[in-house]
N, C-alpha and C positions, 0 to 999 in steps of 0.2 A: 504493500500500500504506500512507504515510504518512497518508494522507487518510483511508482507512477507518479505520486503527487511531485517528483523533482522533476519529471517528464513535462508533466503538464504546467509545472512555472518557470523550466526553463522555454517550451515553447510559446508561453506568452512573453515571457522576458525579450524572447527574441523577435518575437511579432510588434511589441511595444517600441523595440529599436529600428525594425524596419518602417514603422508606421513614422516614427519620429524623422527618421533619415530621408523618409520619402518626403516628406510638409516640411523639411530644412533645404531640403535641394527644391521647393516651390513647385512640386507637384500636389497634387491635393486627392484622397481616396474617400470614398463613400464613409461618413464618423457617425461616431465615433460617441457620437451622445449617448448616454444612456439611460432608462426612462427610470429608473430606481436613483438614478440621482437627485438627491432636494436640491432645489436651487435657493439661494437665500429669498428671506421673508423679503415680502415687497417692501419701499417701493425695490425695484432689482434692474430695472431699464435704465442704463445711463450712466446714473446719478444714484449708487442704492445708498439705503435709509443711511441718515446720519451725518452723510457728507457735505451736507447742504455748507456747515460748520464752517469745516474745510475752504469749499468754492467763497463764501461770503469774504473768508481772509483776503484770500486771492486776488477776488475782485477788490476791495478796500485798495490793495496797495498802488491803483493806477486808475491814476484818474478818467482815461477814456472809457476803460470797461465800466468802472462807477457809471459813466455817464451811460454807457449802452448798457448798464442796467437799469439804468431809473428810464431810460425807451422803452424796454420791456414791460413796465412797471403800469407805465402810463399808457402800452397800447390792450393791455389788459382791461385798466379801466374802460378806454373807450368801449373794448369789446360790451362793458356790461351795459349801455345803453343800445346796441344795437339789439333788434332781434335774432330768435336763433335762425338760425340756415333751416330750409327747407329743400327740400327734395325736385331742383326745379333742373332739368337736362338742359346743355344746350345742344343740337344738334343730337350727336349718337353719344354725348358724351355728358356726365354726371361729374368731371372732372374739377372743375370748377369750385363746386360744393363741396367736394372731398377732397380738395386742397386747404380748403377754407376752414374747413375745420381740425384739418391737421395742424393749422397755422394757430387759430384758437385755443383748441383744445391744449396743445404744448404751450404755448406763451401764459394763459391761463393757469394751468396744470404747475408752471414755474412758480411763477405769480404765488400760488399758494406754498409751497415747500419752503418759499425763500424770506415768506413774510409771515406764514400761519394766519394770513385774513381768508376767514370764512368766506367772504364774496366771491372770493374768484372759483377757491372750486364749488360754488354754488351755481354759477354759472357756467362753468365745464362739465356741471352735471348736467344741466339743464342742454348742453348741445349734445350732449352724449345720449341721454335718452329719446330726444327726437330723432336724432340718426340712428338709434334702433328700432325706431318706431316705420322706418321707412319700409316701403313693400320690399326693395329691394338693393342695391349699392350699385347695382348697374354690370353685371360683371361678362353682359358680351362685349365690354371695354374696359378689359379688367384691371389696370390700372389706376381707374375708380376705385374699384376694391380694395387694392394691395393701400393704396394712402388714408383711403379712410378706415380701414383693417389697425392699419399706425398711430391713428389717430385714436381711436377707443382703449386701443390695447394703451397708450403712455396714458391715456388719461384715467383707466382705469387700475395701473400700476401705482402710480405718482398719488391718487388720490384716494387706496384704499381701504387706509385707515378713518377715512371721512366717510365716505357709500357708507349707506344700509345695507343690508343685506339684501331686500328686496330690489335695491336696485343695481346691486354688482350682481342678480342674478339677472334681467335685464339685459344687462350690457355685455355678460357671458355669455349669454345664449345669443346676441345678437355677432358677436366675434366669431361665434363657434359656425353659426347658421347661414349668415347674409356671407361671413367671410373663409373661413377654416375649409368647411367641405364645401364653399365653389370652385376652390382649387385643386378638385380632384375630379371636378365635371368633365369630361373631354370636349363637351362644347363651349367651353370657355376655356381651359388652360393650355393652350397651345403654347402661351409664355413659358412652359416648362424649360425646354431646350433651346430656347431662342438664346441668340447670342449676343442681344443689342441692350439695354433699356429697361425692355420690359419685364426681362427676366429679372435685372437687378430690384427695380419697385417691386414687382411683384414678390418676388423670392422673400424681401427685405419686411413688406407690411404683413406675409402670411406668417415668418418668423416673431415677428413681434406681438403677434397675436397670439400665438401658439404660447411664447414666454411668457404672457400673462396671466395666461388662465389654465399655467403647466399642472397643480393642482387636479383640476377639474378631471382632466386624462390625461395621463402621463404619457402613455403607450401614442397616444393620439398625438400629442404636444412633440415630443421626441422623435417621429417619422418629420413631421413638418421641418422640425430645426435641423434635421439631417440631410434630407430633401432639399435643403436650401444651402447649407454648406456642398455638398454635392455637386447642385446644380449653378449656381451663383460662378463656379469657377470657370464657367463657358463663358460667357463675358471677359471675366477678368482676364481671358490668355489674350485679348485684343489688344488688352495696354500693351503687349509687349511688341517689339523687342528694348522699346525705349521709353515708352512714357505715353505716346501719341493717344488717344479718344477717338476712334474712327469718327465718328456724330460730329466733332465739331466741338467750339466750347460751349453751349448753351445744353447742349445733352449730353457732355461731358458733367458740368453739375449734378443733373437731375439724375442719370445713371451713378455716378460715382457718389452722390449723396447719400442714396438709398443704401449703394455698396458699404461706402464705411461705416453707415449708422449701423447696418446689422452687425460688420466687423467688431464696431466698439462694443454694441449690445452684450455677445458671446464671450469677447474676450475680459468683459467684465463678471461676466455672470460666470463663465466655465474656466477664465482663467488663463487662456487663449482662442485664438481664432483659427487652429487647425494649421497653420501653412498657409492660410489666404494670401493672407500682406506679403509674401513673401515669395511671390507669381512674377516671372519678367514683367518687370517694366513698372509694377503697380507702387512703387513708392517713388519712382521720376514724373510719376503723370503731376504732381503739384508743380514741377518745373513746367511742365507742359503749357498748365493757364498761366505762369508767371509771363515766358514769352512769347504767346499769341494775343496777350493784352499789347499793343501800342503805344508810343509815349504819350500821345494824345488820350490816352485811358481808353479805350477803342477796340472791341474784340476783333480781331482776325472773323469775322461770319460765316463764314465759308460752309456748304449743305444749310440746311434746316436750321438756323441759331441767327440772331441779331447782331446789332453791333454795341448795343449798350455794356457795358463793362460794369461788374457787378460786387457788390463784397458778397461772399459766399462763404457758410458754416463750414463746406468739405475741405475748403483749403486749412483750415485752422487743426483739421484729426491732423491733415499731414506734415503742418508743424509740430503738433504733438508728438508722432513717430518720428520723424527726421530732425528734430531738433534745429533744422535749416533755417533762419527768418527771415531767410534773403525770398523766400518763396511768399511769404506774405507784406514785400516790398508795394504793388500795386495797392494791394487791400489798406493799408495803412495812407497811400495818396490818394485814394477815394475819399475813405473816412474824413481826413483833412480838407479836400475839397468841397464837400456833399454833406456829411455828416451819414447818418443811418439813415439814405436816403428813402430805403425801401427794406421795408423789414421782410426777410425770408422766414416762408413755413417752420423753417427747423433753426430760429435762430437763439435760443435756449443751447443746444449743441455746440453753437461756437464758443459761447462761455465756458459750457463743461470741458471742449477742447484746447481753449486758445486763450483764457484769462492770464496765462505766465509769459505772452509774447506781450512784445510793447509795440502798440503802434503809433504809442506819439512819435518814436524815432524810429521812422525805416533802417532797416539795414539795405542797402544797393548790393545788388547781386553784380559780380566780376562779369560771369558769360556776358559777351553780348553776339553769339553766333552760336543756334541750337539746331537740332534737327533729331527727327526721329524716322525710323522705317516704319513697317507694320501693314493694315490694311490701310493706311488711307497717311503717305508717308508726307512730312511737314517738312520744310524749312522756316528759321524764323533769323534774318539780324537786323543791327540795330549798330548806330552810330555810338551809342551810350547810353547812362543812366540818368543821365546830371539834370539837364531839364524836360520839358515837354516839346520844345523845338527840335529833339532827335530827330533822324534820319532813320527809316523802317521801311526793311520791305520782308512779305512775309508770302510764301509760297506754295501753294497747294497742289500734289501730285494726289497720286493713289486711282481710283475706279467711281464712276458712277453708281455702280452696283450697290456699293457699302447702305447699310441701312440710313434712309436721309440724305443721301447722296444729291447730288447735282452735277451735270457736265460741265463742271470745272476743271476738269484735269490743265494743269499747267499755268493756272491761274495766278494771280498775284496780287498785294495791296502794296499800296507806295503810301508814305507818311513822312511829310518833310515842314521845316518851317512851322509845327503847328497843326497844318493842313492836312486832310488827307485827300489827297488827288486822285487813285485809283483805287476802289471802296468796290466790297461784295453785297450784293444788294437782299444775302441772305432768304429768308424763308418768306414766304406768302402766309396769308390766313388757312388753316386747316379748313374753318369750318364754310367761311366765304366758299372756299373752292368746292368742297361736296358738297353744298344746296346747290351749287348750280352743275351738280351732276360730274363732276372732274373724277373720271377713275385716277386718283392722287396715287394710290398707293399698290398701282402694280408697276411695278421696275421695267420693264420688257421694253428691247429697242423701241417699238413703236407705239409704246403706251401712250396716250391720251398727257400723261404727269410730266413729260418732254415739250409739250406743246407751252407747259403754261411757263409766261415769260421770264422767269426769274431763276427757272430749271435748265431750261439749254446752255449752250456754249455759245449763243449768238450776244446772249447778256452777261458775261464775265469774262472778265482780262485775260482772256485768250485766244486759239485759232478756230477758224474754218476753213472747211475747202470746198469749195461750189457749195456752199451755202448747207453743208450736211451735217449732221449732229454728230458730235461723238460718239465710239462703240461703246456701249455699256458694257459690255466683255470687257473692256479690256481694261489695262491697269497700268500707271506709271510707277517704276521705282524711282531710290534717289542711285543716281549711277555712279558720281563723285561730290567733291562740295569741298570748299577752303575755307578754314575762317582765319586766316590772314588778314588783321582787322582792313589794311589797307586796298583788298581786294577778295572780298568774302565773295562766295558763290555756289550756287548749286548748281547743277547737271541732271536732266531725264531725258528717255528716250520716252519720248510720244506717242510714237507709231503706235504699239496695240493697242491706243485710243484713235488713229486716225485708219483703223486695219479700212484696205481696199482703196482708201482714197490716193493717197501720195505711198510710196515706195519707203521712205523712212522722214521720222520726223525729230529734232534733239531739242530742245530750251536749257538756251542758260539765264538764270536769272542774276544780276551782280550788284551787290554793292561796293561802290569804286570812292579811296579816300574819305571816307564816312560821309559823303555827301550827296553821291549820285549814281542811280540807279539804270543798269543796262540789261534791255531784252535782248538775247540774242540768237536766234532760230537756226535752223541749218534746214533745209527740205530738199530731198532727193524725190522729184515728180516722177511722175509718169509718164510715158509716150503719148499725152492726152491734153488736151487744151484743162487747166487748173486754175480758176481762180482764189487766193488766198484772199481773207480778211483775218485781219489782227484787229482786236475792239479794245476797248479801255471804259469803263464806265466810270462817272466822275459825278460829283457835286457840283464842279465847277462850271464856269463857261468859257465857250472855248469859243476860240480864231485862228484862222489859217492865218500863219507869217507870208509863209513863201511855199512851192510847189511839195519841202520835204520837211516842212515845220508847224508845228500847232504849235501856241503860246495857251494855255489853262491861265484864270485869274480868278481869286476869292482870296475874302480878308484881305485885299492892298497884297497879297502875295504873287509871284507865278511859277509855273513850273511849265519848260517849252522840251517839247517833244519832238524830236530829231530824227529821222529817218535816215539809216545807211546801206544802202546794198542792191533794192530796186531800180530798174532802169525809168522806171514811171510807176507813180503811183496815184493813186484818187483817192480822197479826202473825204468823211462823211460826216457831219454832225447832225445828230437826231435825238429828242426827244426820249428818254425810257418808256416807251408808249407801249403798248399792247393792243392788238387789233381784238382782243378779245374782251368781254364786258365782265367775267371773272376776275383779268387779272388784277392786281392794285394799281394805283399810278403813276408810283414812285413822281411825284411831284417836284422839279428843283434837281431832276439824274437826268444826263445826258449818255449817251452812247458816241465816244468818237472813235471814229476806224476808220480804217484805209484799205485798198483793196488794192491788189498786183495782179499781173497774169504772172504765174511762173515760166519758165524755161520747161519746154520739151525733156523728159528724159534727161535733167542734170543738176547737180546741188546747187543750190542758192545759197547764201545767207545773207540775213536780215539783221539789222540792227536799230534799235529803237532805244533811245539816250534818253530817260527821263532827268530834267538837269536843272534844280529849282535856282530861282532869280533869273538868272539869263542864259543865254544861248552859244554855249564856249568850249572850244576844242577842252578834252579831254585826256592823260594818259591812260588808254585802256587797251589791255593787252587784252585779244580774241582766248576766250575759255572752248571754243568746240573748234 
């Protein structure tokens, strides 16, 4: 009996080392939870009982967070004269509603731990039982689900000890019913193995649910939290091999928020988070939003995301883990700029994450030349740290295919003086576009979701050729790239985005002496009459100098654009209009391009000198 029982602890001993060795090397296997495990008494999400103590110090010793605490404080009250949310769709989507009371319900939920005033979770309760009261959370968009799923479970964590009983039963059964088993519906959880977004929200609010009402079924609770550490790591292999977000920055947030919140969740509650954090790429991605913000505070927009530049809770876990605070270098010149200009759903987490960083004084990050591979591979430099008058140009390769995608491949943004002259004019309305019937979200070359203006290649800083869209098949890498600060640059080969049309295609993108920006094409045609258009969309307004020059002018600035390599070219300024009554109308964006015929059967190259003030030779040695 002796003998086997060494049998059987030296092979878990040795299964415990392989499992370990597997989540150190950032692979991640099927965990590892176990449902006989107690997890501590509530509250247990976040912030468990007692540490309020702790946080309150923390905050005391600096006076911004002070102050984005008494925001918190005060958006709470507002919340009690509003009424509660009610159950009202827009479109196909409940989204809205179950943001809103995540945003609530947590701010709220704070509000009370941090002060012991009855009103607030008197009114957390009050939105917590009307969103159980609802027929449904919406879950053929289940992303509704998964957030408002987050929302009951922290508020019914956080404010345990306060509920009656009758009404933490309530708000159980409404976790367990409206949220827990629709994620095992098959007509709703396709998010299972998705690899974008949806899998991270959703993974992230059916975990959070399951931990608060682990009690209730354990057996039940503990499939869900394993089922999500499991499946949560489809996603995560995207950050890698550097950091990159395929989505973009704006669902770079919203996926990677959900991501860390469940991370910290686990690794508070069980003590780690399995090998997660510890996946390629997934602790560079806070590098990631540091360098696709602009000196101008200006997201890189590129697919499906804006340009607004934002303070965001996620970047504060990943000072937390990286100890880095060069990475929350923008967040601290917003804050300064703006104040809390807009408070985020989950902004209670930045405190828990981020109260020991300072952002009265930035620290300035060294890089100013990053770049990452991946699905959807980036370049980003930049002139410097020092003011907002930097010099940015920021580069977009990878595939239209990628979730949120756009035919951008080879695209770019230029940021000079202040200004930004060549700008991604980012995402359209979801919901605009499906009332009026827009199949948005089938990918396929000839989808209907190409047509709409802000999606092709005809409206972002890049090429055409007889007027054709780019391959969704196909995909740019980065092929080389210098960050030689005196002449940084990137290199891709185009072509499997331009398969069939031209014989091969290269982009270099350059920034020369920190000041000036060069496009530079190489195109090997076909035995075929080819017309090329290169576009630029811009804010500005623009005038032709002379046959191979535009001069761009806003804010008393300019920036003149140079053309080298064409035997003749034509010049176009137009409107961002759209012939279609869906799309928006980007009001005050110009589209300027030029068109060549190419050469028969031979390489060209092009060259396009963006060169802010005026219009003057150059040292610029050819990159392709």
């Amino acid at each position: 009996m002796k003998g086997l029982m060494r049998i059987i602890f030296t092979v878990v001993g040795v299964l415990l080392i392989c499992s370990y060795s597997a989540r150190a090397a950032g692979t991640v296997e099927k965990e590892f939870v176990n449902s006989s495990v107690k997890l501590p008494e509530h509250p247990r999400l976040l912030l468990l009982k007692g540490e309020e103590k702790k946080l309150k110090k923390q905050i005391a010793k600096d006076s911004v967070w002070t102050k984005i605490h008494g925001i918190l404080l005060n958006e709470a009250d507002r919340y009690l004269t509003l009424p509660v949310n009610e159950r009202i769709k827009v479109g196909r989507r409940l989204l809205d509603v179950s943001r809103d009371n995540l945003k609530r319900i947590f701010i709220l939920s704070y509000a009370y731990r941090m002060t012991k005033d009855k009103k607030y979770a008197v009114r957390a309760q009050e939105e917590m039982l009307k969103a159980a009261s609802f027929e449904d959370w919406n879950p053929s968009h289940f992303l509704d689900v998964g957030e408002m799923t987050m929302a009951l479970a922290i508020g019914y964590d956080w404010l345990y000890s306060f509920l009656d009983s009758e009404t933490r039963n309530k708000i159980e059964k409404a976790i367990t019913e409206q949220g827990l088993k629709q994620s095992f519906d098959e007509a709703y959880n396709w998010f299972i193995d998705a690899g974008h977004n949806w899998n991270q929200v959703c993974h992230a609010g059916m975990a959070y649910g399951a931990l608060a009402i682990w009690e209730k079924d354990a057996d039940f609770a503990s499939k869900i939290v394993n089922r999500a550490i499991d499946k949560i790591s489809i996603p995560m292999k995207h950050y890698g091999p550097d950091g990159a977000y395929p989505e973009g920055v704006g669902y770079w947030d919203y996926g990677t928020s959900f991501n860390v919140m469940f991370l910290s969740a686990i690794e508070k509650i069980f003590g780690t988070d399995y090998g997660l954090s510890e996946m390629p790429g997934f602790l560079k991605t806070g590098e990631y939003l540091l360098h696709a913000v602009t000196p101008g505070l200006r997201n890189f927009s590129y697919s499906d995301n804006g340009s607004r530049a934002g303070i965001y809770a996620t970047l504060f876990w990943f000072y937390d883990k990286t100890k880095n605070p060069a990475i929350l270098y923008n967040q601290a010149l917003l804050y300064q700029k703006e104040g809390l200009r807009s408070i985020e759903r989950l902004a209670p987490a930045m405190l828990i994450w981020g109260a020991s960083a300072s952002l009265g004084v930035p620290v300035k990050p060294t890089e100013v030349f990053w770049k990452a591979g991946g699905d959807n591979p980036v370049c980003f430099m930049r002139s410097g740290w020092e003011t907002n008058q930097e010099t940015y140009l920021g580069v977009k390769l990878g595939s239209p295919s990628v979730n949120h995608g756009h035919m951008d491949i080879g695209s770019f943004i230029f940021e000079a003086n202040g200004v930004n002259w060549a700008i991604d004019l980012g995402a359209d309305n979801y919901n605009q576009l499906e009332q009026k019937g827009v199949d948005l979200w089938n990918m396929k070359q000839e989808s209907q979701r190409w047509d709409v203006f802000r999606y092709n290649n005809f409206a972002h800083n890049t090429l055409a050729f007889n007027e054709k869209r780019q391959n969704v098949g196909g995909k740019a890498e980065i092929e080389r790239s210098s960050d030689i600060p005196d002449h940084m640059y990137v290199v891709s080969d185009l072509t499997p985005v331009y398969k069939e049309q031209v014989k091969s295609v290269k982009r270099s993108c350059s920034l020369v002496d920190k000041k000036y920006g060069v496009i530079e094409d190489e195109i090997v045609s076909k035995n075929r009459f080819t017309k090329m258009t290169w576009s630029l969309v811009t804010p500005a307004t623009a005038s032709v100098v002379s046959d191979k020059t535009i001069v761009l002018e806003r804010d008393g600035k300019k920036l003149y654009l140079r053309v080298e390599g064409p035997e003749k070219i034509k010049w176009n300024i137009r409107p961002a209009v759209s012939s279609f009554s869906y799309d928006s109308p980007n009001k005050g964006i110009s589209i300027v391009s030029f068109d060549t015929d190419l050469k028969r059967d031979a390489k060209q190259k092009i060259y396009v000198y963006l060169l802010p003030d005026e219009d003057k030779e150059i040292d610029y040695q050819p990159v392709l």
